[in-house]
N, C-alpha and C positions, 0 to 999 in steps of 0.2 A: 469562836475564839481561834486565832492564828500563834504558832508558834514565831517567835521575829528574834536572830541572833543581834545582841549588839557586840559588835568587834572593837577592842580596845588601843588607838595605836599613840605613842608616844618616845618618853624617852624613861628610860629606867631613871628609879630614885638614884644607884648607887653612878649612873654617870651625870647625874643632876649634882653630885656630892651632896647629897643629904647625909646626914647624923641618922644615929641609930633612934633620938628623938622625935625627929623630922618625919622619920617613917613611919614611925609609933601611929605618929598626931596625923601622917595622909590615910591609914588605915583605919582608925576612926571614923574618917569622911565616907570611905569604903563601906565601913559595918553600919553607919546611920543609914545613908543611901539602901542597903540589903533590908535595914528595918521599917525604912520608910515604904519601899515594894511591898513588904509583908504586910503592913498594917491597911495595906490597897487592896489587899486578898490576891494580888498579882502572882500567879505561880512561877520559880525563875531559879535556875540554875547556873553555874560556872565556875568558872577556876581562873587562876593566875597563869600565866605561864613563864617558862626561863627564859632569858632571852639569848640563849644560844639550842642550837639544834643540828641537824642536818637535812638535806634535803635529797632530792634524787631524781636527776631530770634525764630525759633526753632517751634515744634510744639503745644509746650505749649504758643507761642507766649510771652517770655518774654522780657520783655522791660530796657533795660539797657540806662543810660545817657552816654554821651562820653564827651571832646575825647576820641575817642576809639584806636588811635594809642599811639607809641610815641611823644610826641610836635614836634620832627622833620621832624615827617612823616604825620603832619596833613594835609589834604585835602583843600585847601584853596580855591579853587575857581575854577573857567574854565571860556572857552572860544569854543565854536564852530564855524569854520571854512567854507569857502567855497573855496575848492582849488582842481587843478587837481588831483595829489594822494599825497599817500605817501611822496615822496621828497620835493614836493612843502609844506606839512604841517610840515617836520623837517626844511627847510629853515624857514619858518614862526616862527617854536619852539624856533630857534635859538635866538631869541629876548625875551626872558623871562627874564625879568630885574634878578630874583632871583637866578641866576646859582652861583654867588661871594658870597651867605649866606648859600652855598648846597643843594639848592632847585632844585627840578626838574621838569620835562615835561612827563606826559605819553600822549602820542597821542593812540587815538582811533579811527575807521573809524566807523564813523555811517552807522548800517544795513540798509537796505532799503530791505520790504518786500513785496514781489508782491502779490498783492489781488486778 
């Protein structure tokens, strides 16, 4: 078993102007999807995230606020995985409730470095 991050990028609900409803009813989709992995015995963790931060680049180490993309390419959150490879983690991806608001999935395989 390989560990596989999926990365979440889209646009936030509150600049989609969703209701406080709306949100209720996409996180639903969120909790089924989290209970549909469980009942796969798939082991998987993650979080949400805010969609503002700061960052810190350069060798002058400057610090900018973000978001740093377009709203629709914000980073919103992940999920890492515990699945055979590749295929087995786009099956899994395939369940991102956000694919109907043009959100996507980047899958990553987590390195693993031998000491």
């Amino acid at each position: 078993m390989k560990d596989f991050m999926l990365i979440f990028l889209g646009a936030s609900y509150e600049e989609l102007g969703f209701s406080p409803e709306q949100i209720q009813e996409r996180m639903g989709r969120w909790f089924a999807w989290s209970e549909e992995m469980n009942a796969k015995g798939i082991e998987h963790t993650g979080h949400a995230l805010n969609p503002t931060g700061r960052s810190i680049s350069g060798p002058d180490k400057v610090i900018s606020d973000g978001p740093f993309l377009e709203g629709k390419e914000i980073v919103g959150g992940y999920y890492i995985i515990k699945v055979k490879d590749y295929d087995a983690a786009v099956e899994i991806a395939k369940g991102f409730p956000e694919f109907d608001l043009g959100g996507t999935v980047e899958i990553r395989e987590v390195m693993v470095f031998d000491n």
